[in-house]
C-alpha positions in Angstrom: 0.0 0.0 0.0 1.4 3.1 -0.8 1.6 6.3 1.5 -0.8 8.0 -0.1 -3.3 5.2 -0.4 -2.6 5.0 3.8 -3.5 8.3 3.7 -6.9 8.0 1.9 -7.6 5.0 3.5 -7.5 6.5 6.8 -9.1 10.0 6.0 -12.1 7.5 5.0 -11.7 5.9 8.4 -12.1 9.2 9.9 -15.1 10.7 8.0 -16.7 7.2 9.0 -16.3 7.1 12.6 -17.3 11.1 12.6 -20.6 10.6 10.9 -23.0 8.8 13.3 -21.7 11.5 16.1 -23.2 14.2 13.6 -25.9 12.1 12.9 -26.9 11.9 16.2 -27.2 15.6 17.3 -29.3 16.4 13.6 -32.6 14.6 15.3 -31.9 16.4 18.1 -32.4 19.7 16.8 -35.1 18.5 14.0 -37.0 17.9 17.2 -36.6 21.3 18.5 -37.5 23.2 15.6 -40.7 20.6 15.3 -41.8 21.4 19.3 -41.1 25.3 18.5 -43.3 25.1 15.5 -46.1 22.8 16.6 -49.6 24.3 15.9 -48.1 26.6 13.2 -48.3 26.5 9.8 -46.2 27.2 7.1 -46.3 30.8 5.2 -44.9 31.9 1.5 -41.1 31.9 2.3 -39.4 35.7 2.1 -36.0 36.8 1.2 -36.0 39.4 3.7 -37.5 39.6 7.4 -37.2 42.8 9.2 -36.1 42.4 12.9 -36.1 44.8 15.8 -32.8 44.8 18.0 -34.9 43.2 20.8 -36.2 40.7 18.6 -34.1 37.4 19.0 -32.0 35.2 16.4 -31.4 31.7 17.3 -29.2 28.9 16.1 -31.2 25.2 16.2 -28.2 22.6 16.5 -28.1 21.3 12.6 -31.5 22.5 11.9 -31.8 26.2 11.1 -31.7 29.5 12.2 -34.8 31.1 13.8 -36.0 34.5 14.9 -39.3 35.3 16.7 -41.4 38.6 16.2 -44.7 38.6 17.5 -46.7 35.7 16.9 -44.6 34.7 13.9 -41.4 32.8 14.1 -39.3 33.1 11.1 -37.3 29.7 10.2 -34.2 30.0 7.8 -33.0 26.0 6.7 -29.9 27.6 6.0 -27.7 25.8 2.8 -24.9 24.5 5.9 -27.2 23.1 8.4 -24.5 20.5 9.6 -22.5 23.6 10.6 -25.0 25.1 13.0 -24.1 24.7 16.6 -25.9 26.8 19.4 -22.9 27.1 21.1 -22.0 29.5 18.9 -22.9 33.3 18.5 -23.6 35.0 15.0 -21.9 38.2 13.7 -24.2 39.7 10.7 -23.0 42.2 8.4 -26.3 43.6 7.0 -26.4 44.8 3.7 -30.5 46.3 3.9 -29.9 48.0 6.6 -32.7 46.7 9.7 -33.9 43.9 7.8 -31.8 40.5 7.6 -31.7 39.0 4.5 -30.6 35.7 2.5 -27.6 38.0 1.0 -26.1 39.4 4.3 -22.9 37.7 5.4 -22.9 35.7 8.9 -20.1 34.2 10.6 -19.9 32.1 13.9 -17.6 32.2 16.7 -17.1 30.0 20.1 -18.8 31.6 23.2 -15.8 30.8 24.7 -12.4 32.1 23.2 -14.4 34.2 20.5 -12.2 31.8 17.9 -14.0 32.1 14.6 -16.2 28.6 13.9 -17.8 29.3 10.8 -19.9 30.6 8.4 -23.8 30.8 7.5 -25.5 30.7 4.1 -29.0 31.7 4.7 -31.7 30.9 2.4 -35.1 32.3 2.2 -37.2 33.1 5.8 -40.2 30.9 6.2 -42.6 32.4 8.7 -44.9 30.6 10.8 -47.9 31.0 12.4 -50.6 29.9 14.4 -53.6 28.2 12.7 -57.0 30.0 12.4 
């Protein structure tokens, strides 16, 4: 076996033994997002939402990112879900000034050590609401 077949051979190994440990937390934050939005139904998804600085953004482990105003929660499946940890905190750079949308540029650092995790590709905002 050559060294670089070693080396493929145990990058698989790797990406194999990391997989069901990322596999796990996924349901775990499916779940969430399901209990936050029970009840609700689905609206006509937006490319912008306009938030208040009061209003809060949340990161759903490996599920999306979701922000509440009102009675409406607004749920962005972003195009990196795996990447999502709530652990993290989001810096947005806002290009539409108070409204955040699928265009603005949002990085992730550690709570702890502010080291720089990531970042987020947001998609369109789907807002839901209660039924009736």
């Amino acid at each position: 076996m050559t060294k670089f077949s070693a080396l493929l051979a145990a990058s698989a190994a790797v990406t194999l033994l990391a997989a069901p440990a990322a596999a796990e937390e996924h349901p775990k934050g499916e779940a969430k997002l399901a209990e936050m939005l029970e009840g609700r139904v689905a609206g006509e998804p937006e490319r912008c939402i306009r938030l208040m600085g009061s209003d809060p953004l949340t990161i759903i482990d490996g599920a999306a990112v979701v922000a509440k105003r009102g009675d409406t929660i607004w749920v962005n499946r972003t195009a990196n879900p795996d990447s999502l940890d709530d652990d993290d905190r989001m810096t947005i750079r806002k290009f539409s000034g108070s409204q955040l949308c699928r265009f603005d540029q949002v990085t992730t650092h550690s709570r702890t050590g502010n080291f720089y995790t990531g970042n987020i590709i947001l998609r369109d905002f789907v807002p839901y609401r209660r039924e009736g």
